[in-house]
C-alpha positions as CSV (number, residue, x, y, z in Angstrom):
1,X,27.3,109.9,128.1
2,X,30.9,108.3,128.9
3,X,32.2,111.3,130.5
4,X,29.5,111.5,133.8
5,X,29.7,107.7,134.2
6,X,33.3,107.3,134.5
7,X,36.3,108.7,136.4
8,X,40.2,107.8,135.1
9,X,39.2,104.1,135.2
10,X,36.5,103.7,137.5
11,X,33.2,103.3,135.8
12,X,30.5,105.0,138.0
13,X,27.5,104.0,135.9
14,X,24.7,101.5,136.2
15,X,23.8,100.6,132.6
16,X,19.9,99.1,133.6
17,X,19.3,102.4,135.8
18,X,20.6,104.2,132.4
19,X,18.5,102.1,130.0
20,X,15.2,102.9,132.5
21,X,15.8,106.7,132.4
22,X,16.0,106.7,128.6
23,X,12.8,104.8,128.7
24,X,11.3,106.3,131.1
25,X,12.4,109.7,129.8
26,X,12.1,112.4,132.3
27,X,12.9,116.0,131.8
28,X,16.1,115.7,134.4
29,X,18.2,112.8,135.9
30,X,19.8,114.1,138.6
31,X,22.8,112.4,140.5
32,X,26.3,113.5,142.6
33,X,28.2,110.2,143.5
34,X,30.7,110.3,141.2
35,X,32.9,113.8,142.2
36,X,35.1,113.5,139.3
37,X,32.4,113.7,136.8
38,X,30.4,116.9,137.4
39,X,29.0,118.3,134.8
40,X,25.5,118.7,133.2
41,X,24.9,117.2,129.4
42,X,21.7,117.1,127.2
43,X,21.1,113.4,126.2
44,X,17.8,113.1,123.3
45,X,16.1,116.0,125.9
46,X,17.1,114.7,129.2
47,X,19.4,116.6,131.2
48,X,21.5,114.7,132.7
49,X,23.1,116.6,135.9
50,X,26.2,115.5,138.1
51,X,26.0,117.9,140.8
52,X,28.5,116.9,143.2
53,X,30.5,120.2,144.7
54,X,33.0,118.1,146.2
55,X,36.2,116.9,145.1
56,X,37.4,113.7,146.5
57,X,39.0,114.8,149.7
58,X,35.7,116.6,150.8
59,X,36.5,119.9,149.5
60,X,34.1,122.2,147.6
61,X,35.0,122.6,144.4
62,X,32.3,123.2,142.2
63,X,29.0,126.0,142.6
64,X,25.6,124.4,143.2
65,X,23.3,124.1,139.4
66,X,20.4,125.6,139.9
67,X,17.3,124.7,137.5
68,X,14.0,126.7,136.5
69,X,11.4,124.3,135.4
């Protein structure tokens, strides 16, 4: 899942909190630090959601993900 852990050069992710999720494996794994890397993927059936709506001066950029479970 390279693309929602990084941002140009700045790696966002947290490989142990990563290897817990995919052992733990929960339907969703939902997060919004990282504004550059919105985005939503589909990881061995998690769904892996970067939700931030802001870009990185503080404006909205992005609609809110809304999930049915």
């Amino acid at each position: 899942m390279q693309r929602a852990l990084k941002t140009g050069d700045i790696n966002w992710g947290n490989l142990t909190l990563k290897e817990r999720v995919m052992k733990i494996h929960p339907r969703f794994h939902l997060f919004g630090h990282a504004h550059g890397a919105y985005g939503t993927e589909n990881i061995n059936g998690i769904v892996f959601s970067n939700g931030s709506l802001l870009d990185h001066k503080g404006k909205i950029i992005h609609e809110a993900k809304v999930f049915e479970i």
